[in-house]
C-alpha positions in Angstrom: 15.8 -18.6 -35.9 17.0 -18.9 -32.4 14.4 -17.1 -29.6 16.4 -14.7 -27.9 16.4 -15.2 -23.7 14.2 -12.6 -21.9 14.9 -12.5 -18.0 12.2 -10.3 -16.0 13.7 -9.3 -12.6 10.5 -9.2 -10.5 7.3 -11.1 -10.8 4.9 -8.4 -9.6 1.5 -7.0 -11.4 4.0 -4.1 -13.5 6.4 -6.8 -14.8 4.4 -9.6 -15.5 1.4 -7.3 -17.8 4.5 -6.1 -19.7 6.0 -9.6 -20.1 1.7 -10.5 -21.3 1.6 -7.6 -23.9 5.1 -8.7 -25.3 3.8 -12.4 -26.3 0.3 -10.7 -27.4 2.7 -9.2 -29.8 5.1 -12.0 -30.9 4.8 -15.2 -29.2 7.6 -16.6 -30.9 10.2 -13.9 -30.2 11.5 -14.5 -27.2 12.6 -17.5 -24.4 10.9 -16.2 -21.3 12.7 -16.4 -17.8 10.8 -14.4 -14.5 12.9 -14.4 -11.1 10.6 -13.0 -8.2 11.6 -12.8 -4.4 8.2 -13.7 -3.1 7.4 -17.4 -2.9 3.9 -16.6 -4.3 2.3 -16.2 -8.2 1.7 -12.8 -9.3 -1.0 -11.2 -7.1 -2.8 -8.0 -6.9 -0.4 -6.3 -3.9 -3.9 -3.9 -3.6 -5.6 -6.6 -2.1 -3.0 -7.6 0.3 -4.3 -5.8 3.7 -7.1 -8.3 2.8 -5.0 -11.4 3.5 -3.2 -10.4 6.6 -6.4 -9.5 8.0 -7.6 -12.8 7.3 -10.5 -11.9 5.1 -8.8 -13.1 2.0 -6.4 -15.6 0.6 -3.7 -15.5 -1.7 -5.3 -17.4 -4.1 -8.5 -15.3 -4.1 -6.0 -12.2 -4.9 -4.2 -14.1 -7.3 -3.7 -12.8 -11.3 -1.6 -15.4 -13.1 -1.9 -19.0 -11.6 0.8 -21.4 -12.5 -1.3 -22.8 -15.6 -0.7 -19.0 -16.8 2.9 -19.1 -17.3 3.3 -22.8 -18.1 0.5 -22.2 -21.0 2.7 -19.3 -21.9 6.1 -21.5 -21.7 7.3 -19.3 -19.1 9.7 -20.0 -16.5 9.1 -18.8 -13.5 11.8 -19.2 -10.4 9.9 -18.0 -7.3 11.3 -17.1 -4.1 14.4 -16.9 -5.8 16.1 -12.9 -6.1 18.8 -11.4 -8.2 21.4 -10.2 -6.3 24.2 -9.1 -9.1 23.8 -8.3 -12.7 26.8 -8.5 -14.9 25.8 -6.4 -17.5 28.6 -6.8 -19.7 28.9 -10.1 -19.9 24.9 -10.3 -20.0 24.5 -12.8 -16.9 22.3 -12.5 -13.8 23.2 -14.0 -10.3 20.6 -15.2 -8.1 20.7 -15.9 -3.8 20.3 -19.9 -4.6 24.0 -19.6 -6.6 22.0 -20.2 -10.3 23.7 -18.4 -13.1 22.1 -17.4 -16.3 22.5 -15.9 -19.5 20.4 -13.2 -21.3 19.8 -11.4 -24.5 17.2 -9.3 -22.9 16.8 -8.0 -19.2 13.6 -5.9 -17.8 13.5 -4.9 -14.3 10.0 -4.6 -12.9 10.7 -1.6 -10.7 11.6 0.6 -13.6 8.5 -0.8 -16.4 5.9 1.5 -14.8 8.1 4.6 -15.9 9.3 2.7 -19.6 5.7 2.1 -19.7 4.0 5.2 -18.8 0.9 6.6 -19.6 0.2 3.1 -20.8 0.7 1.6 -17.8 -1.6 3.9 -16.2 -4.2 3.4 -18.6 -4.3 -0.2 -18.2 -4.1 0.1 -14.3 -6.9 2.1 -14.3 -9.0 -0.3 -15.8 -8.8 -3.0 -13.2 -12.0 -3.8 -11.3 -11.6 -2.5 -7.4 -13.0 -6.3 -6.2 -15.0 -9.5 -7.6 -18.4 -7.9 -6.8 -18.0 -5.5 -9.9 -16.7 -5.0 -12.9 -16.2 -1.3 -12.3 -12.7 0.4 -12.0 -12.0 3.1 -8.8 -12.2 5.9 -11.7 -15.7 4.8 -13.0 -17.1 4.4 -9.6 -16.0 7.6 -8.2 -17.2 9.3 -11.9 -20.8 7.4 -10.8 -20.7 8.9 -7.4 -20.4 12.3 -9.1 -22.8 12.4 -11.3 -25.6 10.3 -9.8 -25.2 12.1 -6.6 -24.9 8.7 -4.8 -24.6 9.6 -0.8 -23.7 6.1 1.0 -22.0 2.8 0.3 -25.3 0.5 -0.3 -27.1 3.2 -2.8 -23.4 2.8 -4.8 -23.9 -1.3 -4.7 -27.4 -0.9 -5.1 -27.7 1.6 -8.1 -24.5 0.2 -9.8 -25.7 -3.1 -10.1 -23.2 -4.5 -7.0 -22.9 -8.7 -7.6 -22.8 -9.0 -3.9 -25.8 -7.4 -2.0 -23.5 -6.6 1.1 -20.3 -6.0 -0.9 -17.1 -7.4 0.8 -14.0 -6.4 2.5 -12.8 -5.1 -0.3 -14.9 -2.8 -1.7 -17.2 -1.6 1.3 -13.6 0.6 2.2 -12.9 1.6 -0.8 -16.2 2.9 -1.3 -16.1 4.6 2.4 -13.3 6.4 1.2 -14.4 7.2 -2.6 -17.7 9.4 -1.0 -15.6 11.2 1.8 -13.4 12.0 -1.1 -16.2 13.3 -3.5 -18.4 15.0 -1.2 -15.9 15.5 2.2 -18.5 18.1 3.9 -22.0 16.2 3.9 -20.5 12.5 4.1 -21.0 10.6 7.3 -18.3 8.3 7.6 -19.6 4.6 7.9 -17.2 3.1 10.5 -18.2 0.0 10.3 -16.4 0.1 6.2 -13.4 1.0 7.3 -10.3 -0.5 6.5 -8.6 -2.1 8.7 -6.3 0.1 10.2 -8.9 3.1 10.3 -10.8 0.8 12.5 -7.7 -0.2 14.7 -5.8 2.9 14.2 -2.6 1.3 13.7 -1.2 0.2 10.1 -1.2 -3.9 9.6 1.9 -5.0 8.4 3.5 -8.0 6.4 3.5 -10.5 9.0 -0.3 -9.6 10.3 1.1 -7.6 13.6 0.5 -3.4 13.4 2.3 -0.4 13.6 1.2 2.5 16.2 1.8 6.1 16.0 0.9 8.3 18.6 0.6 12.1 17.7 3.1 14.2 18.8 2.1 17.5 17.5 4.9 19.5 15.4 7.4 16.9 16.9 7.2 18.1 20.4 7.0 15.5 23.3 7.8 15.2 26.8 9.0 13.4 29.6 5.6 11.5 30.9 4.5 10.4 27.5 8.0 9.4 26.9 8.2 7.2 29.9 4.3 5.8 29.1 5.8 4.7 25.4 8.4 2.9 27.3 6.2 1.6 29.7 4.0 0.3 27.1 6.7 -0.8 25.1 8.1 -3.1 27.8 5.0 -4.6 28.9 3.6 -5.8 25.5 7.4 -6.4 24.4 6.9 -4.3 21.4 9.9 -5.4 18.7 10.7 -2.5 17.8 10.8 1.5 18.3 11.7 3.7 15.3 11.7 7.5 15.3 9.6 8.5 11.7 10.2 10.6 9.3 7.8 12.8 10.5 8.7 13.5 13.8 7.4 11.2 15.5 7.6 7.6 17.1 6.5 4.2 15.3 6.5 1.3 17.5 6.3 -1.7 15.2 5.1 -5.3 16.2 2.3 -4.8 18.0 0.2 -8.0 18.2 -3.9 -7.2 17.7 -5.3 -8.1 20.2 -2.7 -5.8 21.8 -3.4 -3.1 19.7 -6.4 -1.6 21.6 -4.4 -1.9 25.0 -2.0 -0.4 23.6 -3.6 2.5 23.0 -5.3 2.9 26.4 -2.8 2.9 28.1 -0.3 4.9 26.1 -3.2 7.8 26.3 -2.1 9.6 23.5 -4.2 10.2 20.1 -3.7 8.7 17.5 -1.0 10.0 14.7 -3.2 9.1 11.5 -0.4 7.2 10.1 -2.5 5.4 8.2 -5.0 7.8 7.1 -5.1 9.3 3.9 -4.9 12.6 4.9 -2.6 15.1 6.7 -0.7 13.7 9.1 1.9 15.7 10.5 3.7 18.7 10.4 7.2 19.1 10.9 8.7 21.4 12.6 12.7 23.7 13.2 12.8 24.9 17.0 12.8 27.8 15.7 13.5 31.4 17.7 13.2 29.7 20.8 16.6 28.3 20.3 18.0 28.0 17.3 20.6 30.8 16.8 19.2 32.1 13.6 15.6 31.7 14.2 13.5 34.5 13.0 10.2 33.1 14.1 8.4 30.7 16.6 7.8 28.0 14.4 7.2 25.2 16.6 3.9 27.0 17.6 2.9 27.7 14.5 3.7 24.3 13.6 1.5 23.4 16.6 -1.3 24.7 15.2 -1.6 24.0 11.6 -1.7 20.5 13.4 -4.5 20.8 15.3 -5.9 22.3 13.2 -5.9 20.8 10.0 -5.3 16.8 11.3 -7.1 14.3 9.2 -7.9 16.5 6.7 -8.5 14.2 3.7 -7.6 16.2 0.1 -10.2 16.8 -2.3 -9.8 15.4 -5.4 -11.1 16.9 -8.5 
């Protein structure tokens, strides 16, 4: 019986656990082609802030090595992306001009949704970092209901492999007892992830992102001019106005990052945090023809007043 060809568009952590379940179930079925855009294996994309802050590699972050899918008889065309389907005549096109025939076509964007709660349930399962076998569901269900109160007592109590944890975890855990108990926690700054502690966002090629507040959307002419100022002198890349109102300038080098933020003399937007960030604002009465209400103010204030509020999860 001739295996039918099974193309996977995508060679990320959703596409390739699919791909794993459907040889755990009949090994024999199918001729098994993966296409992903990245030049790397399949990694865990959680982990990545990890690598371009240097702490990690690719290959400590890595789930499937080559021997994975050559074990498997899988081929695997990395670097390489789909950039037409023909869907009636079943071929794909890729940017490197190869052409190829399928019986079978998954799209890794879409699995997590054909998957669903199955997906979830095996996500959830996955340990947070190599110094424990624990998911971020058990841990934070320890937390609870041993009352743990700081990052070491959660190493220390639930049997951590690594006495001072690692760059992975000692965040994650930050964040897990600010979540669970976000009146008494003190946060530890020194487990912060990175952009907490450099209040800017890393991004894919290592450089950050930095967001200065401006409150409901509202700025002015001097902190428009420092921006520029700023923006000239470190010869920021780029300057994008946000969805939320406010302005991202992208690029920033790190060891920048810090002079950055002196000089721009602005606080910070919390564009990384998970928490409220902004709020969004109409101009409201003031000049809008059909206002009704000053909204900007109140806009204004819910700001201030309720900035890097973090949500509490139940």
């Amino acid at each position: 019986m001739r295996k039918q060809k099974l193309v996977l568009i995508g060679n990320g952590m959703a596409g390739v656990r699919c791909i794993d379940e459907i040889i755990k179930c009949d090994p024999a079925r199918f001729d098994i082609v993966i296409f992903g855009n990245e030049p790397h294996m399949n990694y865990n994309r959680i982990l990545l802030s990890a690598v371009l802050q240097g702490d990690a590699s690719y290959e400590g972050i890595t789930l499937n090595d080559q021997n994975w899918y050559e074990e498997r008889k899988i081929r695997l065309f990395t670097g390489e992306k789909v950039v037409h389907i023909d869907s009636v005549n079943q071929r794909i096109f890729t940017d490197k001009y190869r052409e190829m025939q399928y019986d079978k076509l998954l799209v890794a964007e879409v699995l997590q949704h054909t998957l669903g709660s199955e997906f979830e349930a095996g996500s959830q399962k996955e340990a947070i970092c190599g110094c424990t076998t624990l998911s971020r569901d058990q841990i934070v269900e320890e937390i609870r209901s041993k009352g743990l109160t700081h990052t070491k007592e959660v190493m220390n109590v639930l049997g951590w492999e690594k006495e001072e944890g690692c760059s992975k975890c000692r965040p994650a855990l930050n964040y897990y007892l600010g979540m669970v108990n976000p009146l008494e926690y003190k946060d530890e700054k020194e487990s912060r992830y990175v952009n907490e502690r450099m209040h800017a966002n890393i991004q894919k090629d290592g450089t950050y992102s930095v967001v200065p507040r401006m409150y409901g959307g509202v700025t002015n002419a001097g902190d428009l001019r420092r921006i520029a100022d700023v923006v000239d002198k470190y010869q920021i890349p780029l300057v994008k106005v946000t969805g939320g109102q406010r302005i991202d300038l992208l690029g920033v080098k790190k060891e920048d990052v810090p002079k950055v933020w002196e000089e721009l003399d602005m606080p910070s937007g919390f564009a990384y945090g998970k928490s409220l960030r902004t709020v969004k604002t109409c101009v409201g009465e003031q000049f809008c023809r059909f206002g009704t209400q000053d909204s900007i103010s109140l806009g204004i204030a819910l700001e201030k007043n309720l900035k890097g509020l973090i949500p509490l999860i139940k």
